[in-house]
N, C-alpha and C positions, 0 to 999 in steps of 0.2 A: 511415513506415509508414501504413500507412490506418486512416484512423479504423473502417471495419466491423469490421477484422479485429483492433481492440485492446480494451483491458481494464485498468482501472484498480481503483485499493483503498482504500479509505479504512477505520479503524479506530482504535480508544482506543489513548491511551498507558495505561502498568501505571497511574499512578494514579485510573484511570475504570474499573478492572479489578478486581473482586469476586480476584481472587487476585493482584492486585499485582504483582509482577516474579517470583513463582514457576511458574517455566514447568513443573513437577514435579507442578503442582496438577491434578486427572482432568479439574477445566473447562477450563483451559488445554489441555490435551492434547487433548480433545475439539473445543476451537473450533480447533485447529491441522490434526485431519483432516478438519473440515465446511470448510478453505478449501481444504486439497488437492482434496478433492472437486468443489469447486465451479470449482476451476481445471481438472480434468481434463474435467467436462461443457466448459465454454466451448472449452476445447481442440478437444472432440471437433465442439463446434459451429463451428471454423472459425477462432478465434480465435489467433492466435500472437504477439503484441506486449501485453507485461505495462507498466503503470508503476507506479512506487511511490514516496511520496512518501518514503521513508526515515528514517519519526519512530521510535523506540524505542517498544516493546512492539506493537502488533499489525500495522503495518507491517513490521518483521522480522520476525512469522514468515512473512505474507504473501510478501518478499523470498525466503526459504530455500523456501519449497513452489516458487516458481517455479523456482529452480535446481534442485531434485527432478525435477521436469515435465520442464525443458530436458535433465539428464540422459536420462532417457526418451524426449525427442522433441527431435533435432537441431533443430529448425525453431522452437525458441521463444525468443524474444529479450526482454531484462527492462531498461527503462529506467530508471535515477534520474532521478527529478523533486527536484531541489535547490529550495529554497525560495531560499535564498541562501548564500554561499560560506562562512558563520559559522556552518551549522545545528547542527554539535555542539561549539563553544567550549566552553562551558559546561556539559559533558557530562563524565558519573565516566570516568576512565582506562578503564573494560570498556567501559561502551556508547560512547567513540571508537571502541576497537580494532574492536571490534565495523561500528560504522558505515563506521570505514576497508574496512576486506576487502567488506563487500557491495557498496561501492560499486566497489571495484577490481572484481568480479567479473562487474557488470553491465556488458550489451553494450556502454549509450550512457547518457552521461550529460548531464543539460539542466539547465544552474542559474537559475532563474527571474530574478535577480536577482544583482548583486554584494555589495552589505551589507546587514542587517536592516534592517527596517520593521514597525510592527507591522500588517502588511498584507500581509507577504509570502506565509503559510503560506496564504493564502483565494487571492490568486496562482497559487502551486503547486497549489492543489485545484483551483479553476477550470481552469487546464491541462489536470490531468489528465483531468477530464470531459470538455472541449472538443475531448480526445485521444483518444476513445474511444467504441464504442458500448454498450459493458457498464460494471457497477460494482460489486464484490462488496464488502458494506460487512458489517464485524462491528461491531454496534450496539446500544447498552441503552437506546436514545429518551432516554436526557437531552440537552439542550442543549450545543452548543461547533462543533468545528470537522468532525466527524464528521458530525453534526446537517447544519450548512451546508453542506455535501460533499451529500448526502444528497437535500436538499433543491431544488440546484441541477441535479443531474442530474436528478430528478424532471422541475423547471423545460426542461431541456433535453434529455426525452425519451429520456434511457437505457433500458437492460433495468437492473433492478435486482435485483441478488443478497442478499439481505438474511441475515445470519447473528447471529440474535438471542444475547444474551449476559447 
């Protein structure tokens, strides 16, 4: 896919999230329709190849707005960016299942890596910028991996969607 016509996402897992894993919560709910939102402008601007790097909490929902999208518009295609092939070992029984189906779901899937490093997840982010020429980040300016996401695509001249939180 061509890097003009794609679109990456970077965002907190629940515990950098003022409501935690309660997707129930009105901010929650709220930041879940300022990313549909923001996916449907980039849509309309041209855009039709999503990636997502597939972390639990705002990565899924980013993942589900895009198959909303794709529902509505045959022409949009939503890749996992796998960090490496271990990403949810160590993940509760819901958010595998969870993990398993979005990724069966998506068009293409790219695993950065075969086994962990602790270097992998800046890997996968890197990708996905280096993948793209937009970047719809939901972000609360603390430091981590969101942050360096954020920061590198600055570096490397994206459009940036910024969805404060």
């Amino acid at each position: 896919m061509e890097k003009h016509y794609s679109c990456s996402f970077t965002g907190h897992r629940p515990s950098k999230l003022p409501w935690g894993g309660n997707e129930l919560d009105p901010r929650c709910l709220d930041l879940k329709k300022r990313i549909a939102e923001a996916l449907y402008s980039v849509y309309k601007a041209g855009t039709r190849h999503f990636l997502c790097g597939m972390a639990i909490g705002c990565d899924t929902y980013f993942c589900e707005a895009v198959f909303k999208l794709r529902e509505e518009y045959g022409d949009v295609t939503i890749e996992a960016a796998i960090p490496c092939e271990e990403q949810s070992v160590r993940w509760d029984t819901k958010n595998k299942l969870q993990y398993d189906r979005l990724c069966s779901e998506c068009d293409y899937q790219t695993i950065i890596q075969k086994r962990y490093t602790p270097d992998c997840m800046l890997r996968r982010n890197r990708y996905m910028v280096d993948s793209s020429s937009v970047l719809i980040a939901a972000y609360n300016g603390k430091s981590g991996g969101t942050m360096s996401t954020v920061l590198y695509a600055i570096k490397s001249g994206l459009e940036i969607i910024e969805l404060p939180i």
